[in-house]
Legacy VTK file of the C-alpha trace (Angstrom):
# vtk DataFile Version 3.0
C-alpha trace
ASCII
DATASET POLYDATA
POINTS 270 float
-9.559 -58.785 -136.348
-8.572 -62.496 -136.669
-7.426 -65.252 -134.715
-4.513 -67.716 -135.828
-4.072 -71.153 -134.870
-0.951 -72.533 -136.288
-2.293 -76.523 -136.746
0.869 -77.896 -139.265
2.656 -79.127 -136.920
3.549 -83.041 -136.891
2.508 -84.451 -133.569
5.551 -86.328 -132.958
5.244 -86.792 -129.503
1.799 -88.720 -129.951
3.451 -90.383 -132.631
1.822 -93.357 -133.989
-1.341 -91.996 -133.045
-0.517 -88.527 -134.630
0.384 -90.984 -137.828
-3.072 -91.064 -139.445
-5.157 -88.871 -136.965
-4.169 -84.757 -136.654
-3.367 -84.151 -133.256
-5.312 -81.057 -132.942
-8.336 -83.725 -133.392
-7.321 -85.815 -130.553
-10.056 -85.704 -127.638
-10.729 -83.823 -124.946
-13.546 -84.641 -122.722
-16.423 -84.660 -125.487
-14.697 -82.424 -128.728
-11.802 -82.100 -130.544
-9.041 -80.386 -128.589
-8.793 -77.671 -131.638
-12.735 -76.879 -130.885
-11.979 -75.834 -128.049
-9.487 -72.810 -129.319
-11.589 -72.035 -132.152
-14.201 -71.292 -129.568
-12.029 -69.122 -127.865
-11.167 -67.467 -130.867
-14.484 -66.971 -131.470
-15.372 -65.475 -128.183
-12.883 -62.633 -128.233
-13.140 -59.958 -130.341
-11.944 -61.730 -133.769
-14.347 -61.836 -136.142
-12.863 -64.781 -137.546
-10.530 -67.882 -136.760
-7.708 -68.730 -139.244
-6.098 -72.214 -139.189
-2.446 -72.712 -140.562
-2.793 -76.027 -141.718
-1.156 -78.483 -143.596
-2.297 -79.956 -146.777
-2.365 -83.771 -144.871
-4.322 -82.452 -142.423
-8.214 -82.682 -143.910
-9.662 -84.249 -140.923
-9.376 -80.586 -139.409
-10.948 -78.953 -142.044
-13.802 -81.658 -142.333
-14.679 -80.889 -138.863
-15.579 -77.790 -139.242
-17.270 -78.081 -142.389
-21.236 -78.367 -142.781
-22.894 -81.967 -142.941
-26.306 -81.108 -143.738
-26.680 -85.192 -144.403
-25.608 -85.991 -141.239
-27.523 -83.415 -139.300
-30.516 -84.180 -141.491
-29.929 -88.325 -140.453
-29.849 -87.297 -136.633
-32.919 -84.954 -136.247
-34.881 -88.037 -138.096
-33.918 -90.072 -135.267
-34.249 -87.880 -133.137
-30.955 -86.828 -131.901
-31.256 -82.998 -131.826
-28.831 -82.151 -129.210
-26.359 -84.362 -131.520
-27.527 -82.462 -134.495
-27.584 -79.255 -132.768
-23.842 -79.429 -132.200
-22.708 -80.886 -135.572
-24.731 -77.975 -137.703
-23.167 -75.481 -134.639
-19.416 -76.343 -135.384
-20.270 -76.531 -138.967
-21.108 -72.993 -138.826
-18.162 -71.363 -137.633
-16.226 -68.603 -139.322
-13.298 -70.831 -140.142
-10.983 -70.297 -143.110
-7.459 -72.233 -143.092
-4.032 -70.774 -145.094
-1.336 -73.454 -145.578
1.969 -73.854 -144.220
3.665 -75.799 -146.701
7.094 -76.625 -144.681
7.705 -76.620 -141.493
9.406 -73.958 -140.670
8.775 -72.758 -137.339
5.967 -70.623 -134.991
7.009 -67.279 -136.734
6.592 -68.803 -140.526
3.484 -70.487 -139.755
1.540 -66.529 -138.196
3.920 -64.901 -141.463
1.680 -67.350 -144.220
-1.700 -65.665 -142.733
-0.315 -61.919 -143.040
-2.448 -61.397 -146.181
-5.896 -62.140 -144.288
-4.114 -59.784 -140.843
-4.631 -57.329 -143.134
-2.647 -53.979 -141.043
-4.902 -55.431 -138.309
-3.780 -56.648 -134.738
-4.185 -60.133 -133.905
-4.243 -63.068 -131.629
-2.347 -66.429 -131.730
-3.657 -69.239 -130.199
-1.479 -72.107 -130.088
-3.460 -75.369 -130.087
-1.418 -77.066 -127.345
-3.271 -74.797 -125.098
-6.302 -74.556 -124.194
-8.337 -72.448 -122.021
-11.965 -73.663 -121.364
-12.849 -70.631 -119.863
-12.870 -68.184 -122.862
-11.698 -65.155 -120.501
-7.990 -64.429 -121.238
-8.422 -62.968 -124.530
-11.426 -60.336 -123.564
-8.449 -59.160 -120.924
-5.907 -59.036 -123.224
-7.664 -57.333 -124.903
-8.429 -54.643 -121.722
-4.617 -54.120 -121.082
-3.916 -53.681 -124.914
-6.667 -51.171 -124.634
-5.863 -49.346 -122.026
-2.003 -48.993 -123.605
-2.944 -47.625 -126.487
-3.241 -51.071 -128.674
0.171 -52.461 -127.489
1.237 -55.841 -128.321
0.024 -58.250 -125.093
1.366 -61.833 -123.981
-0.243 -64.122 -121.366
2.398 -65.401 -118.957
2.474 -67.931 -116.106
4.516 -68.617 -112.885
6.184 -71.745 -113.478
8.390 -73.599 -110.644
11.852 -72.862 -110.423
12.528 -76.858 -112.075
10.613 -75.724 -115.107
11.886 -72.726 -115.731
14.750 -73.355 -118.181
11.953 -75.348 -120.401
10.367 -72.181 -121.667
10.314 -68.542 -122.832
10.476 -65.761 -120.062
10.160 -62.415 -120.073
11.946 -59.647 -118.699
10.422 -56.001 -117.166
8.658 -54.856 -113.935
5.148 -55.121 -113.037
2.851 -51.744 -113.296
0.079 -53.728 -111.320
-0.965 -56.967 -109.678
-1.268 -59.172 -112.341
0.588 -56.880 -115.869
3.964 -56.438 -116.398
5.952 -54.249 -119.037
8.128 -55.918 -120.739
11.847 -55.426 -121.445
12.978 -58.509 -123.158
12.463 -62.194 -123.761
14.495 -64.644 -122.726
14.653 -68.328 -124.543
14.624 -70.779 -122.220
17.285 -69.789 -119.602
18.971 -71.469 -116.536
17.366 -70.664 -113.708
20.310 -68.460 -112.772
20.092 -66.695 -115.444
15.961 -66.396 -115.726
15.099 -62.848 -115.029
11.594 -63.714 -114.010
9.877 -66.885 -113.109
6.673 -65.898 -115.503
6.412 -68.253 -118.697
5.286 -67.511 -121.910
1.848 -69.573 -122.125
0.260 -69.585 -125.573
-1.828 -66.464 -126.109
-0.704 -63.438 -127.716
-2.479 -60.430 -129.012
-0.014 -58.793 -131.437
0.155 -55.204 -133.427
0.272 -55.478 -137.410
4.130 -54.247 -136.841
4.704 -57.749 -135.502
3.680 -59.338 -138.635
5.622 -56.890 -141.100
9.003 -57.637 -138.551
8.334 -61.597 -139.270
9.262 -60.985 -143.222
12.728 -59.876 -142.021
13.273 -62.486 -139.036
15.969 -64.801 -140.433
15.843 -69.054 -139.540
17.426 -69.219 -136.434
17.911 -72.572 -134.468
16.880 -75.644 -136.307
16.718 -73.734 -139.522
13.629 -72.566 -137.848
11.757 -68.409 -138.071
10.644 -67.669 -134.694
7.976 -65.701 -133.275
10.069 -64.824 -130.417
12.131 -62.747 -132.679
9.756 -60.607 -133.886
8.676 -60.307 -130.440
12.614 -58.846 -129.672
13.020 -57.016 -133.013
9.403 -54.854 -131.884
10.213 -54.376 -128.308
12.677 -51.551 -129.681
10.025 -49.551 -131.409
6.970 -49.997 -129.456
5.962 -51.144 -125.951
4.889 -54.681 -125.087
2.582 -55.919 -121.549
2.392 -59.359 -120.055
-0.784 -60.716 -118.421
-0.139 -62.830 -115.298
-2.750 -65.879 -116.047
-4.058 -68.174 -113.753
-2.687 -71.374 -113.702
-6.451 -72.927 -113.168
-6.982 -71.096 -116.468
-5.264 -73.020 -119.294
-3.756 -76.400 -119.952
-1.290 -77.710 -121.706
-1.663 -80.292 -124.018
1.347 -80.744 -125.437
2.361 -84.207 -123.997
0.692 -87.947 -123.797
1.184 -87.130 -119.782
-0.105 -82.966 -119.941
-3.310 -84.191 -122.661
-4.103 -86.922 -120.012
-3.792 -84.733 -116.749
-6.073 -82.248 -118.928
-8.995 -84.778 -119.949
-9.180 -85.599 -116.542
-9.096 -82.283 -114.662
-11.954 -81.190 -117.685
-13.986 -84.505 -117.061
-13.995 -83.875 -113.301
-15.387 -80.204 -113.649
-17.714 -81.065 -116.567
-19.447 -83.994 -114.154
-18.761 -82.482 -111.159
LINES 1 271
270 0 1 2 3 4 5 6 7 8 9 10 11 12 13 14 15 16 17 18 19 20 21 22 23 24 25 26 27 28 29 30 31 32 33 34 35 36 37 38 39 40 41 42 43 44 45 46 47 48 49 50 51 52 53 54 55 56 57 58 59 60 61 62 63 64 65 66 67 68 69 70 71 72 73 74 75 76 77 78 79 80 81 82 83 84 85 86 87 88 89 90 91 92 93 94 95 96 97 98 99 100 101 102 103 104 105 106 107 108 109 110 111 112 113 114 115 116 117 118 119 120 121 122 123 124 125 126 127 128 129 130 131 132 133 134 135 136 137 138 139 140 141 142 143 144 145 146 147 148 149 150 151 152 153 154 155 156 157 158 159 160 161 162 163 164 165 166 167 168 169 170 171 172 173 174 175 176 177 178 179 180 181 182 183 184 185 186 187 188 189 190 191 192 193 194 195 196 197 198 199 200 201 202 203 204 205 206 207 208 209 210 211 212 213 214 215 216 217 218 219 220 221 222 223 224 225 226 227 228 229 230 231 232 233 234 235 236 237 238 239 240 241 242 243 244 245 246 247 248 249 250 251 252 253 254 255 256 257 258 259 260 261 262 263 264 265 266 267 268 269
């Protein structure tokens, strides 16, 4: 089982810092913010993370890649814990596919169907981050216990913020799962059948990834996820997870990545 982290994006809202520098390598607290999914990634049940990257994005790539030379230089002046966690990252089971144009959420999980291989699988979007490495493990449970339905995390937004995001339609079947009906693209608030946000996470059956093939560019010229996500809610059933705000973060803005690096710092240093 694998876990994709679509990483070609652009970075234009930390644009000119995004200019030379990936995004996904911007800091949080004391590692790369992409670390911090790949972690995740690696502490669900994927055996291994796969980055959609762009060709212009090496610095992602060298991160994860072993440094003997380095690690080698720090034990000999004896920084171990420094050398410890260079040789750790440069260890993990990280193999990147290429998204050579930009062509939206559902092209960028479509270029890693050949290493899906008829498997289910997550998507972690790198905006988001979730310290706590817990919401894929109970994904996974609710998947399990529906017979290996498709599973999205969700979260209660305010009624303001509502209209900025993906919502889903159903009816809960317990405290914190829903069954979902439908998904709604950023609606007014009039028209939002829920108030429960689509955050980020997904675990996804292989028939998601053979409906992306067919999903044609849609706003922007752009092949969403979302539609595959429609197209498979009429041939097999789909649960929410209600998530815990406290849970994740959002990174997606100068203002969200700030309010994140702090809240992070805080809990790290008490």
């Amino acid at each position: 089982m694998k876990a994709l982290i679509p990483a070609a994006g652009l970075g234009t809202r930390f644009l000119p810092a995004t200019k030379a520098q990936p995004k996904e390598m911007l800091l949080v607290v004391d590692r790369p913010a992409i670390q911090y999914v790949v972690e995740e990634g690696l502490a669900s049940a994927a055996d291994e993370v796969v980055i959609v990257n762009s060709r212009e994005k090496k610095a992602i790539e060298d991160h994860f890649a072993p440094n003997p030379e380095l690690v080698a230089l720090l034990r000999e002046r004896g920084k171990d814990a420094y050398a410890d966690a260079v040789e750790a990252v440069g260890s993990y089971p990280v193999s990147y596919v290429y998204q050579e144009e930009a062509l939206g959420l559902g092209h960028a999980v479509r270029c890693a169907a050949e290493k899906t291989a008829g498997e289910s699988f997550y998507v972690l979007l790198g905006d988001v981050l979730v310290p706590g490495n817990g919401m894929l493990p109970a994904m996974q449970a609710v998947s399990d216990a529906h017979g290996g339905a498709s599973v999205i995390a969700v979260m209660p937004v305010p009624d303001d913020e509502v209209s900025r995001f993906g919502v889903i339609a159903g009816a809960p079947i317990s405290d914190d799962v829903w069954k979902v009906d439908a998904l709604v693209e950023k609606p007014a608030l009039e028209d939002a059948p829920s108030n429960l946000a689509v955050f980020g996470r997904y675990l996804l059956s292989p028939r998601v990834m053979e409906l992306l093939a067919d999903v044609q560019p849609g706003v922007g010229g752009e092949i969403q996820l979302t539609d595959a996500l429609d197209a498979v809610l009429a041939e097999e059933e789909m649960y929410a997870l209600i998530v815990d705000p406290a849970d994740g973060f959002d990174t997606g803005t100068v203002e969200s990545w700030l309010e994140t690096n702090n809240i992070l710092f805080q809990r790290k240093n008490g």
